[in-house]
C-alpha positions as protocol buffer text, in pm:
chain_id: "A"
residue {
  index: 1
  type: UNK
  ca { x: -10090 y: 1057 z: 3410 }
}
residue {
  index: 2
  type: UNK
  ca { x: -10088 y: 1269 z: 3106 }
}
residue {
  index: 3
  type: UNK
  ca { x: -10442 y: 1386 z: 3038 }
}
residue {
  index: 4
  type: UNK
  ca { x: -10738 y: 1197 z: 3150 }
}
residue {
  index: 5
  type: UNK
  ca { x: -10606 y: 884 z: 3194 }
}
residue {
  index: 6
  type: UNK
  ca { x: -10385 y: 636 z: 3418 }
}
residue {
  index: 7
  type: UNK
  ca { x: -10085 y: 560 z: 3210 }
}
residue {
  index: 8
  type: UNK
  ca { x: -10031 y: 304 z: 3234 }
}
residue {
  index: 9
  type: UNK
  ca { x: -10347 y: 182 z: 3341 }
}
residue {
  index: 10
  type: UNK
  ca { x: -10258 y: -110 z: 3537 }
}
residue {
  index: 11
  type: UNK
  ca { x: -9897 y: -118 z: 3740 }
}
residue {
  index: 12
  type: UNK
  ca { x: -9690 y: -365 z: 3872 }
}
residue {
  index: 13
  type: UNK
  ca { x: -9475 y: -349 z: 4154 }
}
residue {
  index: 14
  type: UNK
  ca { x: -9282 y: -532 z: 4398 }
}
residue {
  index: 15
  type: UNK
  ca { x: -9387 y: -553 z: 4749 }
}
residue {
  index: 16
  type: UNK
  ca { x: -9255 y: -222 z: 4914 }
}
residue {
  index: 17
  type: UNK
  ca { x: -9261 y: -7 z: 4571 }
}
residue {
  index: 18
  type: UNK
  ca { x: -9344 y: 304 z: 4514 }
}
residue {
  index: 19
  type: UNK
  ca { x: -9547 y: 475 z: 4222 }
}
residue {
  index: 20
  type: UNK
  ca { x: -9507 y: 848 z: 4152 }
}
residue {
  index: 21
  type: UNK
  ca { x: -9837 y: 983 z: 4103 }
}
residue {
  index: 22
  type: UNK
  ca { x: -9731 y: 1293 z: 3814 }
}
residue {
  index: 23
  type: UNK
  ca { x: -9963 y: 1565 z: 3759 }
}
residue {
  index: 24
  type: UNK
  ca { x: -9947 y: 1777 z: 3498 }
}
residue {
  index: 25
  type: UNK
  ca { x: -10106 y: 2134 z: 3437 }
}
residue {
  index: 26
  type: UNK
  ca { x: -10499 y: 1985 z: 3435 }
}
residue {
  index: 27
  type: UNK
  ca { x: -10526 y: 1923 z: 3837 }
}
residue {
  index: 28
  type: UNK
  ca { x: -10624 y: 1538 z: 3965 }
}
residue {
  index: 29
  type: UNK
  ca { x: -10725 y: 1393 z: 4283 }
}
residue {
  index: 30
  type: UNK
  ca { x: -10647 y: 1044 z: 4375 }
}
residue {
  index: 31
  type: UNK
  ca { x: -10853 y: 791 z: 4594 }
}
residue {
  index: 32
  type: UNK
  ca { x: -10781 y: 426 z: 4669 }
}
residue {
  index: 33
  type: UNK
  ca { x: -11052 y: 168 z: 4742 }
}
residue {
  index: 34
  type: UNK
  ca { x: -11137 y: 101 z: 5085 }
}
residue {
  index: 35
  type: UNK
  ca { x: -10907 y: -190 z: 5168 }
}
residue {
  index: 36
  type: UNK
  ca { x: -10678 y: -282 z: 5397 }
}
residue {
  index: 37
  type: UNK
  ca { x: -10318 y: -165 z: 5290 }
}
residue {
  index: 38
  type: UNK
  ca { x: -10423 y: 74 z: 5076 }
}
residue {
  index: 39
  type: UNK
  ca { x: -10205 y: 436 z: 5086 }
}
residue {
  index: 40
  type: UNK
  ca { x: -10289 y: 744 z: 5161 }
}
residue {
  index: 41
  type: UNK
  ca { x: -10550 y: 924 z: 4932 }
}
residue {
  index: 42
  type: UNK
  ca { x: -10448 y: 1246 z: 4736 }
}
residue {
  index: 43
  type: UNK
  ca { x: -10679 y: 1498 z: 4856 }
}
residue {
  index: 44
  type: UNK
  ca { x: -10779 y: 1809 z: 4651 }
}
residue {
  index: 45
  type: UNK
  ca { x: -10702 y: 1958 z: 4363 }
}
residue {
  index: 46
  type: UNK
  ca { x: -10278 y: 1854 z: 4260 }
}
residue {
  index: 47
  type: UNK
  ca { x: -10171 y: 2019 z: 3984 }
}
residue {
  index: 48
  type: UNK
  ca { x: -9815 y: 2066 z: 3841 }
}
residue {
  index: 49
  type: UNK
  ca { x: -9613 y: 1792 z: 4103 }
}
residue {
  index: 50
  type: UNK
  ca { x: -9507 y: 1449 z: 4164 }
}
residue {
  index: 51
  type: UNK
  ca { x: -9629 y: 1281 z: 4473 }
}
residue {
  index: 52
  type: UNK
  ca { x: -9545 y: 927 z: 4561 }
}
residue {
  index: 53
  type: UNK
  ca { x: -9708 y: 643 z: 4744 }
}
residue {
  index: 54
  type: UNK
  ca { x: -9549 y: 331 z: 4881 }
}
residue {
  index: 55
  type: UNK
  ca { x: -9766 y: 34 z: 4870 }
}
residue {
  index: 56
  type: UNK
  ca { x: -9657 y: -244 z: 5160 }
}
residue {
  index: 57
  type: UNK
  ca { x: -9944 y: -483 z: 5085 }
}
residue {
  index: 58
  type: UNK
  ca { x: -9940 y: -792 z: 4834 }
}
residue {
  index: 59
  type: UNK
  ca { x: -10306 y: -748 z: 4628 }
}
residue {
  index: 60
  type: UNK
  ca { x: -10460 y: -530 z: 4374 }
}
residue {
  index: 61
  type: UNK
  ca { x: -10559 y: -152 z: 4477 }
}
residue {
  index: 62
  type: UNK
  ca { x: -10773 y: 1 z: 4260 }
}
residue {
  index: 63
  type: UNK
  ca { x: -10820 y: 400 z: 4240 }
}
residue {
  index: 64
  type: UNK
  ca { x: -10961 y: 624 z: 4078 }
}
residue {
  index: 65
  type: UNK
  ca { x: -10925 y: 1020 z: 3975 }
}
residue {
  index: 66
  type: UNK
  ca { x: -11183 y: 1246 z: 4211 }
}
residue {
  index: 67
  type: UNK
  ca { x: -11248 y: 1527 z: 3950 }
}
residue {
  index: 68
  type: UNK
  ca { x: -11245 y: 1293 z: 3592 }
}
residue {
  index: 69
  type: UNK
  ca { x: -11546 y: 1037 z: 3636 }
}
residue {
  index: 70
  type: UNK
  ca { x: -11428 y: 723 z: 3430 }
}
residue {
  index: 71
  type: UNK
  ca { x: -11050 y: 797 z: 3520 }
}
residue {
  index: 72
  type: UNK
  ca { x: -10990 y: 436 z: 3667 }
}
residue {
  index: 73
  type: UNK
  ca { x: -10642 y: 242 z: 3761 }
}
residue {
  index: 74
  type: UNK
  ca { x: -10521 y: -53 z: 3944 }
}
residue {
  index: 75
  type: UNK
  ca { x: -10208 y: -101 z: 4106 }
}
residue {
  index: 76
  type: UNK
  ca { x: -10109 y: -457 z: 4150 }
}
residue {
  index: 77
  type: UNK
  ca { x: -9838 y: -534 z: 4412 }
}
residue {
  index: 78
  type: UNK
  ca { x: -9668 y: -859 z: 4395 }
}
residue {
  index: 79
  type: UNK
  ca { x: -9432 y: -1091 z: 4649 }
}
């Protein structure tokens, strides 16, 4: 998560995997569509660390960025 962006937009992961959400200088805040399975949001303003979130469910979570409108991405979790 470099800039503005999700990179890479779309991730794949195995059933059980984590992604490390990495937030440089410019601060983010992370929210995952209402569904069930979906992690834990990332509240507030997160700026300069890594936090992770394990995703046990098999289906598509999308989220998106709470202070960048248009800063979309998907996470895709597969058997």
């Amino acid at each position: 998560m470099p800039g503005l962006s999700f990179t890479p937009f779309r991730a794949t992961l195995k059933q059980g995997g984590t992604v490390d959400y990495v937030f440089p200088s410019l601060a983010h805040g992370v929210i995952f569509e209402r569904v069930q399975g979906a992690p834990a949001d990332i509240p507030g303003q997160v700026a300069n660390q890594t936090i992770s979130r394990q995703f046990n469910s098999v289906r598509l979570f999308k989220c998106t960025c709470t202070l960048h409108s248009g800063m979309d991405g998907e996470v895709d979790v597969v058997p």
